[in-house]
VOPAGU-2260 file (C-alpha; in pm, 1 decimal, decimal comma):
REM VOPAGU-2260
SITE   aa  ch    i         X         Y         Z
SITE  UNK   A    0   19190,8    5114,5   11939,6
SITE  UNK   A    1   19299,5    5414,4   12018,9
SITE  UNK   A    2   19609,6    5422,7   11812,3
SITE  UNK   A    3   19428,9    5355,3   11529,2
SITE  UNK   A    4   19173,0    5638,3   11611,5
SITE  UNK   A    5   19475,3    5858,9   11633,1
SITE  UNK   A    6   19578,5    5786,6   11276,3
SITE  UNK   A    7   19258,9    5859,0   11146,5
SITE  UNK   A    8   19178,1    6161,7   11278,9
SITE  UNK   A    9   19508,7    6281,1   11195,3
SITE  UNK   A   10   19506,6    6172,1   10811,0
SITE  UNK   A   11   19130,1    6278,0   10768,0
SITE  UNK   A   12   18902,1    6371,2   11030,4
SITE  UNK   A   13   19101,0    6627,7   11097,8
SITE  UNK   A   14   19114,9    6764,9   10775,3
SITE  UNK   A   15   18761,8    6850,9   10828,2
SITE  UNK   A   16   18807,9    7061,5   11161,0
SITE  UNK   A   17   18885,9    7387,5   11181,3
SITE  UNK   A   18   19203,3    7480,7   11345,7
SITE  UNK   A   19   19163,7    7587,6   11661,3
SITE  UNK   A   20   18897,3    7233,0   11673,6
SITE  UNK   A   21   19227,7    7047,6   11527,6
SITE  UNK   A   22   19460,7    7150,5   11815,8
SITE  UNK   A   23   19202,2    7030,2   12106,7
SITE  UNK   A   24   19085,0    6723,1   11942,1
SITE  UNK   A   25   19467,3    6650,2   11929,4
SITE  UNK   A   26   19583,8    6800,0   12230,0
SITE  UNK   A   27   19196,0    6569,5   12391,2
SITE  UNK   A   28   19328,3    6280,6   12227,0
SITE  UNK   A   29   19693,2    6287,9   12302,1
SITE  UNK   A   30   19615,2    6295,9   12700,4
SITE  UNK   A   31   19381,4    6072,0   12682,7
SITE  UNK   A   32   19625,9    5788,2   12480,5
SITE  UNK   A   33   19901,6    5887,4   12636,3
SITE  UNK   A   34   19828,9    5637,3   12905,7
SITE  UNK   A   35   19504,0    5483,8   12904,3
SITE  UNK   A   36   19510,1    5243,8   13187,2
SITE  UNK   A   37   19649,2    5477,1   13440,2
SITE  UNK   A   38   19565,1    5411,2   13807,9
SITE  UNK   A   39   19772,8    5765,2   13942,0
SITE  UNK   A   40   19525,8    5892,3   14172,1
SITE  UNK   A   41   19739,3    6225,5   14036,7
SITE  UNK   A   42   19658,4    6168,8   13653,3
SITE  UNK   A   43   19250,1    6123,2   13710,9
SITE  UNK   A   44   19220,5    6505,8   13736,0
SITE  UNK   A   45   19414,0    6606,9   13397,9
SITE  UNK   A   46   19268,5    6289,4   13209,5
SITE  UNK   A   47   18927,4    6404,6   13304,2
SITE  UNK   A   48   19034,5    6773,5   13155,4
SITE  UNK   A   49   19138,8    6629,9   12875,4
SITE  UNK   A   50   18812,9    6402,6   12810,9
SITE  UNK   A   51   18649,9    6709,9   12837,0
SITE  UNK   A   52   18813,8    6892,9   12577,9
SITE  UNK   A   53   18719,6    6585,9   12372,8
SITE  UNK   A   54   18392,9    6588,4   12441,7
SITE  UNK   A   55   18360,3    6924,2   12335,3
SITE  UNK   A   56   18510,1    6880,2   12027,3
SITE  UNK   A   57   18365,7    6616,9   11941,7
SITE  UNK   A   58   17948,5    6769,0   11793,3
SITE  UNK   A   59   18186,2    6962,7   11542,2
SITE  UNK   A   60   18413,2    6700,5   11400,2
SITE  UNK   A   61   18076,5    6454,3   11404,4
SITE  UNK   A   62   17861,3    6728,9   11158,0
SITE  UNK   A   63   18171,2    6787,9   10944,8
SITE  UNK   A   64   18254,1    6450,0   10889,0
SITE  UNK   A   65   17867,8    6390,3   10791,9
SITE  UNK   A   66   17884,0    6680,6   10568,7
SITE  UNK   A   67   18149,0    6567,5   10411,2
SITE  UNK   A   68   18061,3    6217,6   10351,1
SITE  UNK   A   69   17728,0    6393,5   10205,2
SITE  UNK   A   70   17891,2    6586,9    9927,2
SITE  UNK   A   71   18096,1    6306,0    9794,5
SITE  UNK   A   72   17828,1    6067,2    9752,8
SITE  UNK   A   73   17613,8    6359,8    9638,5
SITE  UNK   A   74   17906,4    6464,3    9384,0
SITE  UNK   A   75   17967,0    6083,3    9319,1
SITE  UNK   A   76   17564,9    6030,5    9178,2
SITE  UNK   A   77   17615,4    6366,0    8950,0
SITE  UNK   A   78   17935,4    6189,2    8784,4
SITE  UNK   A   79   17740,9    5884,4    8770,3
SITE  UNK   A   80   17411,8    6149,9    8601,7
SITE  UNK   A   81   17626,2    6314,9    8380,9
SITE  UNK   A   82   17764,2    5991,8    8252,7
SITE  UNK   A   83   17417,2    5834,7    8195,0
SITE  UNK   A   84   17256,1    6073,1    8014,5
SITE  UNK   A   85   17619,0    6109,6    7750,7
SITE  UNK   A   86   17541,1    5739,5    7764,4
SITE  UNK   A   87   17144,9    5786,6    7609,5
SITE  UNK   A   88   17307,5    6037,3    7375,1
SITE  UNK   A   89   17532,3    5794,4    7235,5
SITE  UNK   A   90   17310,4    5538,4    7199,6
SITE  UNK   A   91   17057,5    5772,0    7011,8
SITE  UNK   A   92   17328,3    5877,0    6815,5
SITE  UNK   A   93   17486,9    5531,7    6712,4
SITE  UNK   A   94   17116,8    5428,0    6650,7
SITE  UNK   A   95   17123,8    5739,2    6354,8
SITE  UNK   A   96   17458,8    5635,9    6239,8
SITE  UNK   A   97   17360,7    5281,7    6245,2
SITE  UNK   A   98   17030,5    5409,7    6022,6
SITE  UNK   A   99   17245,3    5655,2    5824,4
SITE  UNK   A  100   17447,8    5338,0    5733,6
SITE  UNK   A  101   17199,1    5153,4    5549,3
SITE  UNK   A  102   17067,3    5445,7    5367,1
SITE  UNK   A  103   17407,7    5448,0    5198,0
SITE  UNK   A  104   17389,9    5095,8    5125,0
SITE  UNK   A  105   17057,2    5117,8    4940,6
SITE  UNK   A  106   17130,4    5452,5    4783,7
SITE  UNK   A  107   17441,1    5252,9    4652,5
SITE  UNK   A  108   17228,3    4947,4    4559,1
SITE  UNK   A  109   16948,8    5113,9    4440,4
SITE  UNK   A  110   17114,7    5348,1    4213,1
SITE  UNK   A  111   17060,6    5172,7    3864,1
SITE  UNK   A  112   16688,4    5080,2    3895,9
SITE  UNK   A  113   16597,3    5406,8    4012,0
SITE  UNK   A  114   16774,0    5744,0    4001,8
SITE  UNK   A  115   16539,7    6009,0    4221,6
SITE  UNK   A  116   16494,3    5732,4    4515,4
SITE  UNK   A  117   16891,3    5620,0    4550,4
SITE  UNK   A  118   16997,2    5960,1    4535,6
SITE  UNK   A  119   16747,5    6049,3    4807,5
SITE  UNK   A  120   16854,4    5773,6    5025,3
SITE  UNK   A  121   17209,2    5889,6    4976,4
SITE  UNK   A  122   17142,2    6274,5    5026,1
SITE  UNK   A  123   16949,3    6158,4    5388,1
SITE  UNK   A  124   17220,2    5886,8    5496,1
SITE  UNK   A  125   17486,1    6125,2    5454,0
SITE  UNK   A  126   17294,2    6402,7    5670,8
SITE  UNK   A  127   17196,7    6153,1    5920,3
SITE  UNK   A  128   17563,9    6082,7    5976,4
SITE  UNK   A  129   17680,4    6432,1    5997,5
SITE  UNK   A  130   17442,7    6488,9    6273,0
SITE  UNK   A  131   17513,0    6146,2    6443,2
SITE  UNK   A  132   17901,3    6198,6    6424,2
SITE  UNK   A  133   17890,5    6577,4    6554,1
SITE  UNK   A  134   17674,9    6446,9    6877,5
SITE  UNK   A  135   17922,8    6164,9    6962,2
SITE  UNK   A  136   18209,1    6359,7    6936,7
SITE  UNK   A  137   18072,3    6647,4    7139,2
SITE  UNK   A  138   17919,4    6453,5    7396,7
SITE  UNK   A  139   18228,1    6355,9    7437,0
SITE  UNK   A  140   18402,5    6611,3    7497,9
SITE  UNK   A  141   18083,6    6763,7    7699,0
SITE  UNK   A  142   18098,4    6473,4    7925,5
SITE  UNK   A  143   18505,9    6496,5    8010,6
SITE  UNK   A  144   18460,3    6823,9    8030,9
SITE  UNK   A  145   18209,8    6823,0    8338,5
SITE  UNK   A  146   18289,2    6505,4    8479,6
SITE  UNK   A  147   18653,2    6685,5    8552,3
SITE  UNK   A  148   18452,6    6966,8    8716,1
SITE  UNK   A  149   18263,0    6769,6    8916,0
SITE  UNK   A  150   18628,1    6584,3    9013,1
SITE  UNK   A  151   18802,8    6920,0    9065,6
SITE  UNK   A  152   18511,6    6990,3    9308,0
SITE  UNK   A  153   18578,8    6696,3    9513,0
SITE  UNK   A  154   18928,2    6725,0    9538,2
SITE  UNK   A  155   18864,4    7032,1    9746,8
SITE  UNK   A  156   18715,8    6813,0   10011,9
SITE  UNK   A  157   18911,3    6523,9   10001,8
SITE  UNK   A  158   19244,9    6480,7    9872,0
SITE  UNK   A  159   19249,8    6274,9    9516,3
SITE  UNK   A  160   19507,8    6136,3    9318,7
SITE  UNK   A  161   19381,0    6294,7    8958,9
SITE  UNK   A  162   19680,6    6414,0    8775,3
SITE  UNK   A  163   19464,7    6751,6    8600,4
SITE  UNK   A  164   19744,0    6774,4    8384,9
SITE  UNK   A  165   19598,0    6398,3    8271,4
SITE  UNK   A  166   19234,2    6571,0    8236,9
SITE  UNK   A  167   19330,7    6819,4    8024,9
SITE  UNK   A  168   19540,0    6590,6    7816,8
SITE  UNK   A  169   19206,3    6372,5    7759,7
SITE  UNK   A  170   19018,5    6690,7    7673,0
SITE  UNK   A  171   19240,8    6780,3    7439,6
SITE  UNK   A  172   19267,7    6461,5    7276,6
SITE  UNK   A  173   18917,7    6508,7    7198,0
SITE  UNK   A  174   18999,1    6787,8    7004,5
SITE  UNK   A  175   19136,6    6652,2    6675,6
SITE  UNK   A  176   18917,1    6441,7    6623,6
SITE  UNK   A  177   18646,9    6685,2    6650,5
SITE  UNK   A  178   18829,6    6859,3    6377,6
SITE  UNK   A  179   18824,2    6595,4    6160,5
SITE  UNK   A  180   18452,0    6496,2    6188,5
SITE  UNK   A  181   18408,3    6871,8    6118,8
SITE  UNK   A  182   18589,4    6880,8    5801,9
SITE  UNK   A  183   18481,0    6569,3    5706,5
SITE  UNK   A  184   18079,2    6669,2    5755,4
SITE  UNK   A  185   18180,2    6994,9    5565,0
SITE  UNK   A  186   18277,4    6719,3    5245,2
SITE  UNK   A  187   17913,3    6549,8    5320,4
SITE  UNK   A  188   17728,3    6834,5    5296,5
SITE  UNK   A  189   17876,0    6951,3    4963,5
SITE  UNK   A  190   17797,2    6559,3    4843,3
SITE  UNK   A  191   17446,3    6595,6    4975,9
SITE  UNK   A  192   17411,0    6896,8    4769,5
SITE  UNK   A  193   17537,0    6692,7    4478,4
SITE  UNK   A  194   17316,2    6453,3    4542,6
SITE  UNK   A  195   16997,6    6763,1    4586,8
SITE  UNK   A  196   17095,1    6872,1    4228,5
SITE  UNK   A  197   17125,2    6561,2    4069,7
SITE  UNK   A  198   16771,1    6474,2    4222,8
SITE  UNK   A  199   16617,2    6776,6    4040,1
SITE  UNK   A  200   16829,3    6740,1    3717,4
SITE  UNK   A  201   16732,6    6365,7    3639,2
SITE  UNK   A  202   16392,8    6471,3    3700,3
SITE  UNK   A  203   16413,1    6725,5    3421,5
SITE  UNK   A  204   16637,1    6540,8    3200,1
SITE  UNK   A  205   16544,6    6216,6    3186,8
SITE  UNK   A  206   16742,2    6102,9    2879,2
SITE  UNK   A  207   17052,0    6197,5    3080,2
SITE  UNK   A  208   16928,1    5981,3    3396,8
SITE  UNK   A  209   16862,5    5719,4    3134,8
SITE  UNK   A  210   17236,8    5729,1    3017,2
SITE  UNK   A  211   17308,5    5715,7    3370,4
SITE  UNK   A  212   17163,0    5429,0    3469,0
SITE  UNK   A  213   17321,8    5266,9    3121,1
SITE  UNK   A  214   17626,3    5324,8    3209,7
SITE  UNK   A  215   17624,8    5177,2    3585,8
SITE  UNK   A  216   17379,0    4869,7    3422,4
SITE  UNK   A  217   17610,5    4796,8    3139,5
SITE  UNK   A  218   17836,1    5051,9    3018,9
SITE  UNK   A  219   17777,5    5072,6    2686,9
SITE  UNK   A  220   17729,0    5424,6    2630,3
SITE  UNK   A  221   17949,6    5642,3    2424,8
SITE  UNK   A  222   18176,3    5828,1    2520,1
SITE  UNK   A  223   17997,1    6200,8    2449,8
SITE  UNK   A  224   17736,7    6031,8    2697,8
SITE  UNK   A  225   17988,6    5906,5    2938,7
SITE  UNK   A  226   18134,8    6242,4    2999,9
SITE  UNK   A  227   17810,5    6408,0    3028,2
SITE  UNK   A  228   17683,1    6148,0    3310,4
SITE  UNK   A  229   18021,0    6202,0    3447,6
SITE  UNK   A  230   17979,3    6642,4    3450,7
SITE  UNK   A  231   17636,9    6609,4    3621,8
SITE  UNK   A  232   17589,1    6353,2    3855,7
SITE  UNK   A  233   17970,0    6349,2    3944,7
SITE  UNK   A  234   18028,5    6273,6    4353,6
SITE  UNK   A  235   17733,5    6100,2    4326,0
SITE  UNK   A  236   17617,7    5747,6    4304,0
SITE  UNK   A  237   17494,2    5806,0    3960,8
SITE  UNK   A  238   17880,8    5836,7    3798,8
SITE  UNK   A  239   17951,7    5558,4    3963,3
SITE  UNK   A  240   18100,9    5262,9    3814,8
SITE  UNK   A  241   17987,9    4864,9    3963,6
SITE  UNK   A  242   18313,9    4818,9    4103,3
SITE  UNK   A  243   18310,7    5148,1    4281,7
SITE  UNK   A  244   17929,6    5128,1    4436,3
SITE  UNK   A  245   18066,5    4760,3    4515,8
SITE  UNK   A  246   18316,2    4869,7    4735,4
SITE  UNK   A  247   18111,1    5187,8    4914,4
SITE  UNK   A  248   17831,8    4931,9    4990,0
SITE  UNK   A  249   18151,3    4718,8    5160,0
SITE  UNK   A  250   18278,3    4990,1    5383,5
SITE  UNK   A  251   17924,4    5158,7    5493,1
SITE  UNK   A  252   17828,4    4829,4    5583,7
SITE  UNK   A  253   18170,3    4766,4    5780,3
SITE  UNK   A  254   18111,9    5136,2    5941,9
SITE  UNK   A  255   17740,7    4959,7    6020,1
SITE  UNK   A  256   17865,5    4648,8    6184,5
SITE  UNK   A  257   18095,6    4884,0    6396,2
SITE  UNK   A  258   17848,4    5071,4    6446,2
SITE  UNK   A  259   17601,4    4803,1    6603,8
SITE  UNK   A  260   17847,6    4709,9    6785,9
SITE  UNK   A  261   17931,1    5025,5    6992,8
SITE  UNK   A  262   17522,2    5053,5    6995,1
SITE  UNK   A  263   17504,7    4700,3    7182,3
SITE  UNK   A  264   17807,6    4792,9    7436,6
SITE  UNK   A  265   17632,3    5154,1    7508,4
SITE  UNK   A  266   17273,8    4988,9    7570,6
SITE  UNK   A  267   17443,8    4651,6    7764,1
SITE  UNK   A  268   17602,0    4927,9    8001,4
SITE  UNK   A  269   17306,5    5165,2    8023,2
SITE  UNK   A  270   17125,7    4848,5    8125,4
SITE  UNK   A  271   17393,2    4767,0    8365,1
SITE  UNK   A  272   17314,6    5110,2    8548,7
SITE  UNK   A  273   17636,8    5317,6    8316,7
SITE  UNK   A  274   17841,1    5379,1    8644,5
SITE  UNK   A  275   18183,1    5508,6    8624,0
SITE  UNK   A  276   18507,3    5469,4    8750,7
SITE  UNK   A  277   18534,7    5804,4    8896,3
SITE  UNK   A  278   18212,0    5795,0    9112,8
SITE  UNK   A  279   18312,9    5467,6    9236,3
SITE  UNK   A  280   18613,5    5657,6    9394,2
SITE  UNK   A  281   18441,5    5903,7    9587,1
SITE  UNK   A  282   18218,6    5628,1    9733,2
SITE  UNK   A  283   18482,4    5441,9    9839,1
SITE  UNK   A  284   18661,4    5769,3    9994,4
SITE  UNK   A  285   18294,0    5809,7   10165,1
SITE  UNK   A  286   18293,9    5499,7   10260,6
SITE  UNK   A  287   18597,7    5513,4   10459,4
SITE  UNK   A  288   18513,4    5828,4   10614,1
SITE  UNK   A  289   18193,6    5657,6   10736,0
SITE  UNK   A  290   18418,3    5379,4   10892,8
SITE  UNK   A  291   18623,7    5585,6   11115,0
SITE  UNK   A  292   18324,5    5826,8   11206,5
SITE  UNK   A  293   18166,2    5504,4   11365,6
SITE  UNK   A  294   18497,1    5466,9   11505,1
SITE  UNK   A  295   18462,9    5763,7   11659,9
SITE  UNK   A  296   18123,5    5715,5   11746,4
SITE  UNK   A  297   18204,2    5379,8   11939,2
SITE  UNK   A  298   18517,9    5594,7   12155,1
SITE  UNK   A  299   18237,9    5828,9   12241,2
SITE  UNK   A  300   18034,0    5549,8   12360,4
SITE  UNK   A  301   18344,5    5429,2   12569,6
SITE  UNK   A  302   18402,7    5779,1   12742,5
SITE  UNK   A  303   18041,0    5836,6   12796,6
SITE  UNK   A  304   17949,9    5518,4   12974,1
């Protein structure tokens, strides 16, 4: 027992002391080891010195080692916080994309039975995804970005095996990608805009939404007409040909089915309480620290009775 109380002090209680507390607890618990079952009439005197200097020691190391213990559970629920409420986020922001997705799909479908309404539908999927892409992506990044703070922070009270170089590797992993959903949301929002002024220009041309919808219906118009339909609704779902809405229906509704999918995984592990791997970790190194202070606690007992 006391061999193994030795070892723990050394390799973490004693981290928590302060130095001067680190040299008696040591020196306290070397004399007292050294030879527990002495019967020297001559040793009583010293061991009893050297209990004492435990025993005095001991109130300090106790209310560190609690404190401790405290902030990494403490530190371990605001990894666990952070990571639920990036969790909602996502989940309200798949839920748009998931929305944005079928907007697309009916623009795309609706397009030659009625101009104004698909063209809506497209103009509002296509914004609904912007936003829904831009708050994954961030929250992302938000949530690496403070979980690793919250990590740093316990690494100053308990050794951890995080490689930061690792951390900022993640972060910055993050970053290309944010890049692209930028520039890519930059192309949707000129399309939306298409899709704005082709709204107001079938309204006040409706011979050329007519042609339009002639051309994606059957495509027999001429080809005067064709290259008018083509110079004003162009990027949008109005110059497109059946083969061409065919296959945009096909991939917004494989982006949907992805997209319910990643919905279903966020909500099954919000449900599940959306704890992390990270959190677990301090627990554990709480946990441990809890053992060997009621390891300590029971040699107290021991010397006290």
């Amino acid at each position: 027992r006391w061999s193994y109380l030795t070892s723990c002090l050394s390799n973490s209680i004693v981290l928590s002391c302060h130095r001067e507390e680190e040299v008696s607890l040591r020196e306290a618990l070397g004399g007292i080891i050294a030879d527990p079952d002495v019967e020297d009439e001559h040793e009583l005197p010293n061991d009893l010195q050297e209990k004492k200097r435990f025993l005095a020691v001991y109130p300090q190391v106790k209310l560190e080692l609690e404190q401790q213990i405290g902030k990494l559970r403490a530190l371990a629920d605001k990894i666990d916080k952070v990571h639920r409420d990036c969790t909602i986020t996502q989940v309200v922001a798949g839920s748009t994309s998931a929305v944005s997705g079928v907007l697309t799909i009916l623009g795309l479908a609706l397009a030659p039975v009625t101009a104004g309404l698909s063209l809506g539908l497209s103009a509002t999927g296509l914004g609904l995804g912007v936003g829904a892409a831009m708050t994954s992506v961030s929250t992302t990044i938000v949530e690496k970005v403070r979980t690793a703070s919250v990590e740093a922070e316990a690494s100053q009270l308990m050794p951890t095996s995080k490689d930061p170089g690792k951390v900022i590797k993640e972060i910055l992993e993050s970053t290309p990608r944010l890049l692209f959903v930028s520039k890519n949301s930059f192309r949707n929002l000129e399309v939306i805009k298409k899709n704005i002024d082709a709204i107001k220009l079938a309204k006040a041309n409706t011979r050329l939404a007519s042609n339009a919808k002639r051309l994606m219906t059957t495509g027999r118009v001429s080809a005067r007409n064709t290259r008018q339909v083509q110079k004003a609704f162009g990027g949008t779902a109005l110059a497109m040909s059946k083969g061409a809405r065919i296959m945009g229906a096909a991939t917004a509704g494989l982006f949907l089915v992805l997209d319910v999918v990643s919905l279903v995984q966020d909500s099954k592990h919000l449900y599940e309480g959306s704890k992390t791997e990270s959190a677990a970790k301090l627990r554990q190194q709480a946990q441990d620290l809890e053992q060997k202070l009621q390891e300590l606690i029971r040699v107290l007992d021991s010397l006290t009775k």
